[in-house]
N, C-alpha and C positions, 0 to 999 in steps of 0.2 A: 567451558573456558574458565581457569581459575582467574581471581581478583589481580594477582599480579601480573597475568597475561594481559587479562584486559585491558588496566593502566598501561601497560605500554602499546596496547593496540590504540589506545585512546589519544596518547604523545604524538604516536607515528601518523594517524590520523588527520591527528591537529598539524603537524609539521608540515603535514600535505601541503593543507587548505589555508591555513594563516598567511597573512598578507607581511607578518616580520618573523623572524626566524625565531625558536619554540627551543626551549632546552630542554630537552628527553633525558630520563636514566636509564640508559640500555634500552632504546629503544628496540620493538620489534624490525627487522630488518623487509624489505618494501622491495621485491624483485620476482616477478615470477620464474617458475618451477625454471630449476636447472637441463631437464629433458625438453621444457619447451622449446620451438623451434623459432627463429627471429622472423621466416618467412611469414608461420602461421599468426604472430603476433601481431606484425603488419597488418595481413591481412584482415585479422577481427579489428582493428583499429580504422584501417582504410573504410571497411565498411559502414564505421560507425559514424564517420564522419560524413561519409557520402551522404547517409542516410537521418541528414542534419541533428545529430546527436551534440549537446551542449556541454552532457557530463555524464562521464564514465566509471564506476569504482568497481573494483572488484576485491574484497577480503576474503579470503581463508585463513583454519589455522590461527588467527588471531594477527594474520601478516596484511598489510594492503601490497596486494598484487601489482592493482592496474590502480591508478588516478588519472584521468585524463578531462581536459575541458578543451572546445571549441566553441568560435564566437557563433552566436545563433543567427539565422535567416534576417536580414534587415529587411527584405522586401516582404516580408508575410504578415502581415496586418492579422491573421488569426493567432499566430504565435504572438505577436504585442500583444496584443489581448489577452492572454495568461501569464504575462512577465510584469514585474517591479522593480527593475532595475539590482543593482550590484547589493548583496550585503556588506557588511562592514570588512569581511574579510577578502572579498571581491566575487564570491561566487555569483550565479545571478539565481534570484529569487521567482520560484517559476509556482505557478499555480496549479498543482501536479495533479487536476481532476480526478475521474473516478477511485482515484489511489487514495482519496481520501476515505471513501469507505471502511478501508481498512484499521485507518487511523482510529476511524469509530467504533467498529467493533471491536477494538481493542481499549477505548474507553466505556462500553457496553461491558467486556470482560472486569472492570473494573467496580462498575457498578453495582454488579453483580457483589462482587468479594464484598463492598460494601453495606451489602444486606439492602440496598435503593431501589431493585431491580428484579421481575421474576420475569421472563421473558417467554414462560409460557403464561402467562398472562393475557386477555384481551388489552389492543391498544387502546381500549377507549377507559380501561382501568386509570392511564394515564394524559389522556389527550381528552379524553370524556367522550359523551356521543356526538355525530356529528362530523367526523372529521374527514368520510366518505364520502362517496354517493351512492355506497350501497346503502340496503334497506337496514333496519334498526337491527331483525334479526341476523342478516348477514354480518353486518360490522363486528357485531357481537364475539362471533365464533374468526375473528382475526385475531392471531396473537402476533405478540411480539418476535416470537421468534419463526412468523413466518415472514416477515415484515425482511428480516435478517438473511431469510434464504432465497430471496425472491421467489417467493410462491403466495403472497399475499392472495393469491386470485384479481385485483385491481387491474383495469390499463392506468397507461398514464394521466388521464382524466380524473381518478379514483373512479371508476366505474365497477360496478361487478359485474365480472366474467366470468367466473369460475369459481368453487371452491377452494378456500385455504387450504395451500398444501399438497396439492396436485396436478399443478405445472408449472415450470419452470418459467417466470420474463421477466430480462434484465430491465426493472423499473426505476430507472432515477429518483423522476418527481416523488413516490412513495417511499422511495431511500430516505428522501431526506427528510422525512417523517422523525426518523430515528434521531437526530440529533432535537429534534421537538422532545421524544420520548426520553431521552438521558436529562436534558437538562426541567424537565418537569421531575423528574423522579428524583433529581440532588438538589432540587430549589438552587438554584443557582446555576448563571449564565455560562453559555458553554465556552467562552474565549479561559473564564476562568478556570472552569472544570479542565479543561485541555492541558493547563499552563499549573495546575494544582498536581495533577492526576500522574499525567504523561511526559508534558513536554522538558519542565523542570527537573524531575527523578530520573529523567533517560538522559539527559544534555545535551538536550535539541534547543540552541540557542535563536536561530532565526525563523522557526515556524511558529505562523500565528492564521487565525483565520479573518479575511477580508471579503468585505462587501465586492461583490461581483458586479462588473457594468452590468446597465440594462439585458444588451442583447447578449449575453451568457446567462443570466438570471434567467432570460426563457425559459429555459430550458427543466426548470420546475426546481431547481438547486440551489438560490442566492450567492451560498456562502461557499469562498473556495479557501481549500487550505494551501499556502503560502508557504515552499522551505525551500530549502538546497539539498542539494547532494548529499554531505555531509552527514545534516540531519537526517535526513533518510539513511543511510549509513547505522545511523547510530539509533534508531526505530528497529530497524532489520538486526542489528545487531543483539539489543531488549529481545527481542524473539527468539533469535537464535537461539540464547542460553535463558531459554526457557522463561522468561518475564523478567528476570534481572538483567539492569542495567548496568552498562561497565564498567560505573564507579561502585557496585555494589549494590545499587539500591533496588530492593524488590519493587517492581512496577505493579505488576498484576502476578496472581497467583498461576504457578505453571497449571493446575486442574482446569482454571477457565482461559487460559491460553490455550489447550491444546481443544479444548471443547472447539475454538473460532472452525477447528479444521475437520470436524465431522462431517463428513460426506452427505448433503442434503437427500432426499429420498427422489425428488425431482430433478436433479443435475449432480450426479457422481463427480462432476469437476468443480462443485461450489460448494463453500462449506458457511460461514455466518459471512460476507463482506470478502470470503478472502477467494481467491482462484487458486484452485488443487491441481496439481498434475497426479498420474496414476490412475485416471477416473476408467472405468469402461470406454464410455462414453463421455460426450462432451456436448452442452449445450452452449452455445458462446452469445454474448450480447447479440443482439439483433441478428441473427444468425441460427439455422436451422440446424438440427443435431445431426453430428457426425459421431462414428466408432472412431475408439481408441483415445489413448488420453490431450492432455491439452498440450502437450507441448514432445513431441514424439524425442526428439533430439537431447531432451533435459532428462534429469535422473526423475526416478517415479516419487519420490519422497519430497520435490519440490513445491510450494507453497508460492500465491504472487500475489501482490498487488498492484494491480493492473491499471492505469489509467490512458484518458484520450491522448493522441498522438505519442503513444507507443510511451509512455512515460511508465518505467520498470523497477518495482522490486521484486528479487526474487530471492529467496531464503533455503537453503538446500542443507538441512540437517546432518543425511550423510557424509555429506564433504564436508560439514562446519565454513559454509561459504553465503557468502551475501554479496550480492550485485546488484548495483544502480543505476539508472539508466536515464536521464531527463533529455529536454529537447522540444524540436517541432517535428510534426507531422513526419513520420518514415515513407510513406507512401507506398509499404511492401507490406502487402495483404499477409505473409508467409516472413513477417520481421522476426516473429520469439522462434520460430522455427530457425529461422538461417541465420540468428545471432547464436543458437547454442551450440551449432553443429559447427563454427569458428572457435565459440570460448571453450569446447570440453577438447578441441586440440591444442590449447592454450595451458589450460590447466589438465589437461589427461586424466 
């Protein structure tokens, strides 16, 4: 996408989402495809709602397609628990879980470009020994980047079970390792690295990272990352075109962006933090492997960042399209499947 597409994808954007009206120069214009049909439109929309969806975007092309918000569940007391009420522009500020992964390995891609970072490295290079409950020599032969593909061999305990690098499990608690290992490697705390690195250069105005209540902190994760729509929009968008951001600014270098999406050796559908479609196979969080890729319905060259209750980015190179998806709980086992088989007759 060139600089002056994206300034006006950036206008159209903001025009959305702003709470007072935004003066654009030639903004990009905001209508899905003329072949689309108004029934099938509905119908991706009806569904999205049913399936308590809070916030909708769809960009191609450099156009926002779809913007759509709905008010969230007031009786789900686990949905409050990942909300902070309205940003200033009135979106609501949702604590978009395991998608934060993403975020990280794309502050990991940065680290990296910084010369901070070798992530075939052992973690105890940067966390020291100790930080396991495997034995001295085991810990040892843990690197960083397996840490990245979930193949540490750890459970969630930090136990050892296996060799690094030879089976696939989705581990949380040792995820969040890696936010220990960036901010030991850049001396300096990760609200700021985020807000230096990432969040500033991409103009992501409302994410930041917040202390998690207790009973979410269980779960071996403290810290949850905190944004809208928008911002996420504007993350997926940095990706899209290759690490630069839409006002211009190089974020992370495209070499170790495209690295995040190397096909793990133990899960063809996981690459550092991020979820591949096109895999052979697919091993999913908690979930026992299946043939064929992750998301059957979507194009093979799509990329996600995935989080708990169905909370979606999905980035699709060959269409130059980015989709967002926040909310509560969808409560359809077969959601990324029967959202994409409504959006690719939306957009065709």
């Amino acid at each position: 996408m060139s600089r002056a597409l994206g300034r006006g994808f950036a206008c159209a954007l903001a025009a959305f989402l702003a709470a007072a009206p935004v003066a654009c120069a030639a903004p990009a214009p905001a209508a899905v495809p003329a072949a689309a049909q108004p029934e099938d439109l509905k119908n991706l929309l009806d569904y999205l709602r049913r399936k308590n969806s809070t916030g909708f975007i769809v960009i191609q092309n450099g156009k926002v397609l779809i913007n759509q918000a709905w008010p969230g569940p007031e009786s789900d007391p686990v949905f409050a628990a990942f909300t902070y009420g309205p940003s200033a522009d009135g979106a609501l500020l949702e604590d978009v879980a395991s998608q934060q992964k993403s975020f990280v390995a794309v502050l990991v891609a940065i680290a990296i470009d910084k010369g901070l970072l070798d992530i075939e490295a052992p973690v105890s290079t940067y966390l020291g020994q100790g930080w396991s409950k495997a034995s001295a020599e085991q810990e040892a032969k843990i690197r960083v980047i397996d840490v990245l593909t979930m193949s540490s061999g750890l459970d969630e305990k930090f136990a050892y079970v296996a060799p690094p690098n030879t089976v696939f499990f989705y581990n949380t608690p040792v995820y969040a390792i890696t936010k220990r290992i960036i901010t030991a490697a850049a001396k300096q705390p990760l609200e700021t690295i985020t807000h230096d690195w990432l969040t500033a250069p991409a103009g992501m105005k409302d994410t930041a990272w917040r202390k998690r209540p207790a009973a979410l902190a269980s779960v071996g994760n403290d810290t949850g990352l905190v944004t809208t729509p928008r911002d996420v929009a504007m993350f997926g968008l940095m990706v899209l075109n290759g690490g630069v951001a839409d006002n211009g600014t190089r974020v992370v270098s495209k070499a170790q962006l495209d690295a995040l999406f190397t096909r793990s050796t133990t899960n063809p559908s996981y690459g550092r933090l991020w979820w591949l479609n096109g895999g052979a196979y697919t091993v999913r969080a908690q979930a026992a492997r299946s043939e064929g890729q992750l998301i059957p319905a979507a194009p093979a060259d799509l990329v996600g960042a995935l989080g708990l209750f169905d909370r979606r980015l999905y980035v699709v190179p060959s269409r130059k399209l980015i989709v967002v998806r926040t909310g509560a709980a969808t409560n359809d086992p077969d959601f990324d499947q029967q959202l994409w088989l409504r959006l690719m007759k939306v957009i065709g």
